[in-house]
KEDREN-158188 format. One record per atom (N, C-alpha, C): residue in three letters; atom name; x, y, z. Coordinates in Angstrom, 1 decimal, padded with zeros to 4 digits. Layout:
# residues N
+------+------+--------+--------+--------+
! resn ! name !   east !  north !     up !
+------+------+--------+--------+--------+
!  ala !   CA !      X !      Y !      Z !
...
+------+------+--------+--------+--------+
***
This chain:
# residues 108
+------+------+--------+--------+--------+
! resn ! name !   east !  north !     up !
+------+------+--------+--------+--------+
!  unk !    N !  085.1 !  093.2 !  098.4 !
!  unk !   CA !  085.9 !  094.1 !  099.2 !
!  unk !    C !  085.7 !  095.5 !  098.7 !
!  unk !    N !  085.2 !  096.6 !  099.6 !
!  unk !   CA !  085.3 !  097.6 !  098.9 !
!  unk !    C !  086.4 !  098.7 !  099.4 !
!  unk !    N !  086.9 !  098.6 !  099.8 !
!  unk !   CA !  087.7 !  099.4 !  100.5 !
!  unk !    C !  089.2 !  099.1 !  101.2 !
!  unk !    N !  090.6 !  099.2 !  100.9 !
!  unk !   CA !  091.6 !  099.1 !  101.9 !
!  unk !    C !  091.9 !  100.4 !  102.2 !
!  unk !    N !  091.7 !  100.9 !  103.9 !
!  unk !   CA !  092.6 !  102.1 !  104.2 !
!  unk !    C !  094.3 !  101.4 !  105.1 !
!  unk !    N !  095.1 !  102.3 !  104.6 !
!  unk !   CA !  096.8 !  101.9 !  105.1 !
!  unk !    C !  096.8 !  103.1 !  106.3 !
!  unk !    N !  097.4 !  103.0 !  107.3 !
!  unk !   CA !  098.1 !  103.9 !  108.6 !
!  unk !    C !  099.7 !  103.4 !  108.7 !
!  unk !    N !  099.7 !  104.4 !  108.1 !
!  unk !   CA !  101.4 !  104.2 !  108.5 !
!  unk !    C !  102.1 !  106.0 !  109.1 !
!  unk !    N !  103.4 !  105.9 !  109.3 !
!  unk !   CA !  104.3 !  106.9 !  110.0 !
!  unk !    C !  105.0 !  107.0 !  108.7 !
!  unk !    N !  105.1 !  108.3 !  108.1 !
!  unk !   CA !  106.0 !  109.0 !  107.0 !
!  unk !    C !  106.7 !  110.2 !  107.5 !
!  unk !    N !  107.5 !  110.3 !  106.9 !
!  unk !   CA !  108.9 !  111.4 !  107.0 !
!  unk !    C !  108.4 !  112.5 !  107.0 !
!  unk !    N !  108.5 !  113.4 !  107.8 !
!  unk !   CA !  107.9 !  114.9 !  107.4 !
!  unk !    C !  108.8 !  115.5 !  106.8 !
!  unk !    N !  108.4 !  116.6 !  105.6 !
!  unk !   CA !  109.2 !  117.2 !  105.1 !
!  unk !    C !  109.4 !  119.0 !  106.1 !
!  unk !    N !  109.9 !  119.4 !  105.4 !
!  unk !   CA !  110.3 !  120.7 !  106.3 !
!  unk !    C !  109.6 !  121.6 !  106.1 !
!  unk !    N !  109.0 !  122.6 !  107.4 !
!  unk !   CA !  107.7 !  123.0 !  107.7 !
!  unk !    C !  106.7 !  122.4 !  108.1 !
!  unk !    N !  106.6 !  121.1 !  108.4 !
!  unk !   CA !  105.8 !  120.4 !  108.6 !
!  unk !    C !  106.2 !  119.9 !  110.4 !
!  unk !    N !  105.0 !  119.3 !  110.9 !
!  unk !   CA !  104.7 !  119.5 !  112.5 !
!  unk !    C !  104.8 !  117.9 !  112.4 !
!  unk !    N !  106.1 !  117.3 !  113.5 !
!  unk !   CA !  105.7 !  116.0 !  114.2 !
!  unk !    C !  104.4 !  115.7 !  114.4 !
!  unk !    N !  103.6 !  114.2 !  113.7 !
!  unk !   CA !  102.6 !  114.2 !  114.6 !
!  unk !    C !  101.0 !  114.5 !  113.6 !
!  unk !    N !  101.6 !  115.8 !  112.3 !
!  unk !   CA !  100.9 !  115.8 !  111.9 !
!  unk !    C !  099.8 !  115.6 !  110.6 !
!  unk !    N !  098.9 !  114.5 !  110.3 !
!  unk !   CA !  098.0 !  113.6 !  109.4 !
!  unk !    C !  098.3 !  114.2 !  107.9 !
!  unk !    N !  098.2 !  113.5 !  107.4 !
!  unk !   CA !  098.2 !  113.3 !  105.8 !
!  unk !    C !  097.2 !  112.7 !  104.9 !
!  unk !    N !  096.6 !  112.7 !  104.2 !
!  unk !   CA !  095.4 !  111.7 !  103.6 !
!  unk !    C !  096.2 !  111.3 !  102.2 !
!  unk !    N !  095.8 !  110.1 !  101.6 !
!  unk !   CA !  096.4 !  110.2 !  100.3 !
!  unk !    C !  095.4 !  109.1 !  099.7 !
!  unk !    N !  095.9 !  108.6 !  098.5 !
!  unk !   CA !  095.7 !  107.3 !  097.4 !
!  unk !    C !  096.7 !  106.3 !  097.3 !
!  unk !    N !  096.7 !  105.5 !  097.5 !
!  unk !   CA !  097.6 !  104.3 !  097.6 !
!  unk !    C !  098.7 !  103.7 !  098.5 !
!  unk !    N !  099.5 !  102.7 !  098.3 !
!  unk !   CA !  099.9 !  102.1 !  099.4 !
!  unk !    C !  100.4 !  102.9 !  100.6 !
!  unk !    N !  100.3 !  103.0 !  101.6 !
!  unk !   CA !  101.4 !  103.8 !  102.7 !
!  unk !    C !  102.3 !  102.0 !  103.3 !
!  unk !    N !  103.7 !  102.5 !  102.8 !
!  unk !   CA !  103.9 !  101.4 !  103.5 !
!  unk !    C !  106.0 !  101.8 !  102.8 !
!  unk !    N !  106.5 !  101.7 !  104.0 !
!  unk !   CA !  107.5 !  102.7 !  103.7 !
!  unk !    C !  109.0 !  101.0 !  103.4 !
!  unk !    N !  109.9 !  101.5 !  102.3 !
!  unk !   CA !  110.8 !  100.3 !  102.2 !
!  unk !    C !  111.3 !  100.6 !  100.6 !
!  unk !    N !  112.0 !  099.9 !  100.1 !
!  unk !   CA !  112.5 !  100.0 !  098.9 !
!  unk !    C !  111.2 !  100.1 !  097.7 !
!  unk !    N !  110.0 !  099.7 !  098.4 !
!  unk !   CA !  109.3 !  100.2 !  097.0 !
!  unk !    C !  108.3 !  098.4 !  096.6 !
!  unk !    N !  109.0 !  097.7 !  097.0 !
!  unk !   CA !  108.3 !  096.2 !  096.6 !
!  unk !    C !  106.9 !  096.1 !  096.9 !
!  unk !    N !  106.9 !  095.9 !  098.5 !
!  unk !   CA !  105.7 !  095.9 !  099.1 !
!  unk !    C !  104.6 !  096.7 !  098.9 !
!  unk !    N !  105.2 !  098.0 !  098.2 !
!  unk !   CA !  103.9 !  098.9 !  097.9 !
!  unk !    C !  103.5 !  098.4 !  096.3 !
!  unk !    N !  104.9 !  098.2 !  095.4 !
!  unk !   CA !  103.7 !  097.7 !  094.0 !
!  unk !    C !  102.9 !  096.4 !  093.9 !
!  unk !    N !  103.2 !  096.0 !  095.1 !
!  unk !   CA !  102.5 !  094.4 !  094.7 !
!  unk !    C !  101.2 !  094.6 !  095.4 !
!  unk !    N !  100.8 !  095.7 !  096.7 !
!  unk !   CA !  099.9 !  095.6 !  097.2 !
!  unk !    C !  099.3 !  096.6 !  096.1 !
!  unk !    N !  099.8 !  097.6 !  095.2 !
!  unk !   CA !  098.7 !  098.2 !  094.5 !
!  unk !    C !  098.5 !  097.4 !  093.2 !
!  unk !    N !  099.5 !  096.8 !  092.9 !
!  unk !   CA !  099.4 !  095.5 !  091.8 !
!  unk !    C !  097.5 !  094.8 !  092.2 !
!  unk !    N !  097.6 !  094.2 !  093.3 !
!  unk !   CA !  096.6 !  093.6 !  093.7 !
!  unk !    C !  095.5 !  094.2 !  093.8 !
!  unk !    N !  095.5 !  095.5 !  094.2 !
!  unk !   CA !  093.9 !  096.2 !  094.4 !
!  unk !    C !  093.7 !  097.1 !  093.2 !
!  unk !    N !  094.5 !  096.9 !  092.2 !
!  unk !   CA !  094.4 !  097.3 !  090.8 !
!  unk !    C !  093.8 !  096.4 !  090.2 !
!  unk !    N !  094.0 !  095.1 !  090.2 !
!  unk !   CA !  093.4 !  093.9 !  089.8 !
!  unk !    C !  092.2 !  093.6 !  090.1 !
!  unk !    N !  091.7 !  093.7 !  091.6 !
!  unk !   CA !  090.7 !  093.5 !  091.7 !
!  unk !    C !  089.8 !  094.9 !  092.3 !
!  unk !    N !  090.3 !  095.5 !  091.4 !
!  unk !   CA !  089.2 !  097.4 !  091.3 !
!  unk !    C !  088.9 !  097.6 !  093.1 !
!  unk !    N !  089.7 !  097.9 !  093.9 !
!  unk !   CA !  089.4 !  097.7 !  095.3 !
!  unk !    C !  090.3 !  099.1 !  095.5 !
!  unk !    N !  089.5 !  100.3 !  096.0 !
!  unk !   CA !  090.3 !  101.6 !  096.4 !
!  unk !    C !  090.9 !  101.4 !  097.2 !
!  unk !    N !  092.1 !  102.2 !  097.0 !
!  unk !   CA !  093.6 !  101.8 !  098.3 !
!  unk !    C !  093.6 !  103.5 !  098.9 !
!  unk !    N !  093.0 !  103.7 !  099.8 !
!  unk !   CA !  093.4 !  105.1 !  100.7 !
!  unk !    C !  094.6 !  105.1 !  101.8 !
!  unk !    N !  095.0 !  106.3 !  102.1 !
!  unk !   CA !  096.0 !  106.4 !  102.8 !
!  unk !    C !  096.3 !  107.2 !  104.0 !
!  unk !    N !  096.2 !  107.1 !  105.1 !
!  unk !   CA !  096.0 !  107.9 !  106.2 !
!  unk !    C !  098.0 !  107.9 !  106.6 !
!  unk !    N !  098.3 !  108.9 !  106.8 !
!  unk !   CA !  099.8 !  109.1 !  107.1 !
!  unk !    C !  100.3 !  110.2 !  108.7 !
!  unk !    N !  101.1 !  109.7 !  109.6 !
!  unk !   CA !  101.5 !  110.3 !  110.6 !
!  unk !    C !  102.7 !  111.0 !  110.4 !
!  unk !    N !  102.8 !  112.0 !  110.0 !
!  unk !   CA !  104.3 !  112.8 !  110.3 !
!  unk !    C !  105.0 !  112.6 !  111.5 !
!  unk !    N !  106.3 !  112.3 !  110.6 !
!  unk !   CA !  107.5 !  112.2 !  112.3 !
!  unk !    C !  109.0 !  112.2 !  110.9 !
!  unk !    N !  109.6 !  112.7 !  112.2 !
!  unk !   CA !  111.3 !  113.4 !  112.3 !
!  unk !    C !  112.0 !  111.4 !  111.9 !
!  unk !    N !  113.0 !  111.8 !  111.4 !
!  unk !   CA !  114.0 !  110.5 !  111.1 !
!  unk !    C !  114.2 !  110.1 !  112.5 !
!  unk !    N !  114.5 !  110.7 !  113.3 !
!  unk !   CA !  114.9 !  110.1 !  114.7 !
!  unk !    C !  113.8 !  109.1 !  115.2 !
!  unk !    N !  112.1 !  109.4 !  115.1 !
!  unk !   CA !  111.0 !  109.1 !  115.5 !
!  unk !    C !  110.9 !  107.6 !  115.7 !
!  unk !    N !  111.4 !  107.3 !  114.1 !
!  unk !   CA !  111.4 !  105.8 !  113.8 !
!  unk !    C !  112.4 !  104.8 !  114.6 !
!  unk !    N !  113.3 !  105.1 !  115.6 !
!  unk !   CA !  113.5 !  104.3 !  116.6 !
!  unk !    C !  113.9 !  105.2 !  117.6 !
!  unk !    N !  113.0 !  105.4 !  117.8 !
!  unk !   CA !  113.2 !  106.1 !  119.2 !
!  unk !    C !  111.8 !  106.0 !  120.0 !
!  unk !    N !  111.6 !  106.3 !  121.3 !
!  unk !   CA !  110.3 !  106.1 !  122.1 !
!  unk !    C !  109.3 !  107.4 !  121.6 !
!  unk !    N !  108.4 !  106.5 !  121.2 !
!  unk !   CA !  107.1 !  107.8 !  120.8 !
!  unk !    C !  106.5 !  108.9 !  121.4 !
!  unk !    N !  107.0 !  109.9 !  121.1 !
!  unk !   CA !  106.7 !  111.3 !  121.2 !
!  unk !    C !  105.2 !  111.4 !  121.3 !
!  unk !    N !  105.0 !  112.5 !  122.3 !
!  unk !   CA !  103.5 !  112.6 !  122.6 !
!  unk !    C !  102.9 !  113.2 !  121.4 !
!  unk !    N !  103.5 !  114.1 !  120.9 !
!  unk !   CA !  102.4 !  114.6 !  119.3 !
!  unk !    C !  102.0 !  113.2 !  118.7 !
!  unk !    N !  103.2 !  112.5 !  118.5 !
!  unk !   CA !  102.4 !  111.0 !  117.4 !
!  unk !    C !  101.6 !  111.0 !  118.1 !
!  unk !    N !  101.7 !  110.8 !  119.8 !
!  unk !   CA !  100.5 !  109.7 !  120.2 !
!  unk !    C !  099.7 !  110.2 !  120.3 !
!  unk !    N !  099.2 !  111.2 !  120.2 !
!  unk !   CA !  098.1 !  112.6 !  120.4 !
!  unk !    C !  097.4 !  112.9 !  119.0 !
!  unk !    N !  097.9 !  112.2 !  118.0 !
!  unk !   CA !  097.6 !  112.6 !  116.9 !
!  unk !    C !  096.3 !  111.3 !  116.3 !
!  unk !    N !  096.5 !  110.3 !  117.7 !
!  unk !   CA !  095.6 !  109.0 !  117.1 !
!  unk !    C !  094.1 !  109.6 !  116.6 !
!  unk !    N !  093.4 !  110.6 !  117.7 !
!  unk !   CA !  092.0 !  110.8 !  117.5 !
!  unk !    C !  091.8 !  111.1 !  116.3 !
!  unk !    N !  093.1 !  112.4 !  115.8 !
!  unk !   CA !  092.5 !  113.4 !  114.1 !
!  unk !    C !  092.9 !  111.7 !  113.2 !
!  unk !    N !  093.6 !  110.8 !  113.3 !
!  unk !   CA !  093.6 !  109.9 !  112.0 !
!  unk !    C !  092.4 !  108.7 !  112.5 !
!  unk !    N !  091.7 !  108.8 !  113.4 !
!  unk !   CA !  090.4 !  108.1 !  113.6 !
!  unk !    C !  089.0 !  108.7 !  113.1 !
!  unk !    N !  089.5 !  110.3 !  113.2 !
!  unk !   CA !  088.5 !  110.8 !  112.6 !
!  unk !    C !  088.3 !  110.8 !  111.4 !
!  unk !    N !  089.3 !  110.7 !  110.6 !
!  unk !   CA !  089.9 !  110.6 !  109.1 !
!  unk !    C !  089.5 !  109.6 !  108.5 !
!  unk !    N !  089.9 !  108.5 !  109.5 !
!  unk !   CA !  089.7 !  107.0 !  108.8 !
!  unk !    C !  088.0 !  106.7 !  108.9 !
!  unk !    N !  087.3 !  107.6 !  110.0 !
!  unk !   CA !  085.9 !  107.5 !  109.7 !
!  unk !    C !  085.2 !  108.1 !  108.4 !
!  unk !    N !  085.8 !  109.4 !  108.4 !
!  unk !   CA !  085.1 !  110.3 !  107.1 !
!  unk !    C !  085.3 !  109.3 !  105.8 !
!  unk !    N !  086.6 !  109.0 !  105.4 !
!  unk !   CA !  086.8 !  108.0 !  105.1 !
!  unk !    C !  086.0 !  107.2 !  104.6 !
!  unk !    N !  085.4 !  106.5 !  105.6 !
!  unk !   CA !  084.6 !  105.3 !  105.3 !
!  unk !    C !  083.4 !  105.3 !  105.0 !
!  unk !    N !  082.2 !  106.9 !  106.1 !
!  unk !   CA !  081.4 !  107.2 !  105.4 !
!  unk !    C !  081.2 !  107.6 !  104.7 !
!  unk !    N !  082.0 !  108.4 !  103.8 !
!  unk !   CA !  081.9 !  108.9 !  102.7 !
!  unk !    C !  081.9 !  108.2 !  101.1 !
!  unk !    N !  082.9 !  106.8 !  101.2 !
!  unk !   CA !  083.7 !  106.3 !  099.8 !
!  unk !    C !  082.9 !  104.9 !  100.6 !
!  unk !    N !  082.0 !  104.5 !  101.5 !
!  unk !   CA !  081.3 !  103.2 !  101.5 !
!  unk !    C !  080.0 !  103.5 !  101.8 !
!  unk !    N !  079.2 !  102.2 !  101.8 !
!  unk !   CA !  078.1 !  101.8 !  102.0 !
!  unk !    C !  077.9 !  101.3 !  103.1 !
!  unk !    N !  076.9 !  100.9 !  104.1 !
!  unk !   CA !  076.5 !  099.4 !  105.0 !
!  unk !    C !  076.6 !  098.9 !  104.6 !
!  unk !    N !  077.5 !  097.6 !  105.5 !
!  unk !   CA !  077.1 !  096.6 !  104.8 !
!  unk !    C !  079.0 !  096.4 !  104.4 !
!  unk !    N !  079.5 !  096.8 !  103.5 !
!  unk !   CA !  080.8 !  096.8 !  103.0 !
!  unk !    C !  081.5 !  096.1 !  104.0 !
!  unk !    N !  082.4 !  095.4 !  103.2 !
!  unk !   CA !  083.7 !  094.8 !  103.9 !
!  unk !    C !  084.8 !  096.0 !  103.7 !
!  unk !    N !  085.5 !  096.5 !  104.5 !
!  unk !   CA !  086.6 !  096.8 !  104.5 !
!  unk !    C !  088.2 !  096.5 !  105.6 !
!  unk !    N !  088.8 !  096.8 !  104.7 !
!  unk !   CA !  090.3 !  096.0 !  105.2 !
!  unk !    C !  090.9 !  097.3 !  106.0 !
!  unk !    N !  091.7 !  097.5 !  107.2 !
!  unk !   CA !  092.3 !  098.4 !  107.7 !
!  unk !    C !  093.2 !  097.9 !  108.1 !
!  unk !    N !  094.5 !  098.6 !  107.3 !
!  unk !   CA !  095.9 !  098.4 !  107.7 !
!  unk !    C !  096.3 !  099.2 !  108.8 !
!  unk !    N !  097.2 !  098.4 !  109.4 !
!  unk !   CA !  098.0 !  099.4 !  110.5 !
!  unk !    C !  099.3 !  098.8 !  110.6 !
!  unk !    N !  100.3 !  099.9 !  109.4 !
!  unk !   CA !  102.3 !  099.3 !  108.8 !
!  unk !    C !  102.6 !  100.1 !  109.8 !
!  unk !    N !  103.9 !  099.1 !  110.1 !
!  unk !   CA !  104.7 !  099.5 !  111.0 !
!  unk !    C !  105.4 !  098.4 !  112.1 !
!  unk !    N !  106.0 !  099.3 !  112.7 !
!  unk !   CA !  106.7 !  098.3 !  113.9 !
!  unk !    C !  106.5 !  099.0 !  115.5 !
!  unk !    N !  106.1 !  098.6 !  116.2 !
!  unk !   CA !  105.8 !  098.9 !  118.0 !
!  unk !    C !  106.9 !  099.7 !  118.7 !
!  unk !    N !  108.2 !  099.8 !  118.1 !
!  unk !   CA !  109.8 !  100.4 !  118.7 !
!  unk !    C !  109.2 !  101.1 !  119.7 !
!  unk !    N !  108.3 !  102.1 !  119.3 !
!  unk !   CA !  108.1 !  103.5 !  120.2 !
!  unk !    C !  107.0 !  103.0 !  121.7 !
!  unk !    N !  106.4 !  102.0 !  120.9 !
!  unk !   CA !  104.6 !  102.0 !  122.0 !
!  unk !    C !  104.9 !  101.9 !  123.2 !
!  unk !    N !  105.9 !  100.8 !  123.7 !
!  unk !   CA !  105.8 !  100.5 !  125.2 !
!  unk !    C !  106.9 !  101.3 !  125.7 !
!  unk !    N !  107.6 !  102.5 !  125.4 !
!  unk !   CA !  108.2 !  103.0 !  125.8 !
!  unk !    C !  107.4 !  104.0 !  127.1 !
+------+------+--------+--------+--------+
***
């Protein structure tokens, strides 16, 4: 495995635009904290880089029907998760693509 990238929805802080991308290192995956050390537990163990692509949104976002900035913001974190991959892989590589979360907003 050479590669896990995580997509998840994070809290914007203030100054910051609904909607708008984040890149990071390690787990995106939002909760008391468990699920992120066991998944970096694991890709620690077996030397496998953990990237992180992140969507800004407002506390409200998270249950509520999805705002067109999120949904407008899919292409810039496709384009992200491509640079991404050409950049930190090879041909050929397996990589894993997370996508945390829950649907509340999609069929709205």
């Amino acid at each position: 495995m050479a590669m896990v990238i995580m997509i998840d929805a994070g809290l914007k802080l203030e100054g910051e635009k609904v909607g708008e991308v984040a890149e990071g290192i390690g787990a995106a995956i939002g909760g008391p904290g468990v699920d992120a050390f066991k998944i970096e537990e694991v890709v620690v163990k077996y030397k496998i880089p953990l990237n992180a692509i992140i969507v800004r949104e407002d506390i409200g976002d998270a249950v509520s029907p999805m705002r067109k900035e999120i949904a407008d913001s899919v292409d810039n974190v496709l384009e992200r998760m491509r640079n991404v991959v050409n950049e930190r892989t090879k041909e050929g590589d397996k990589i894993i693509i997370v996508g945390v979360g829950n649907t509340i907003g999609v069929g709205q």
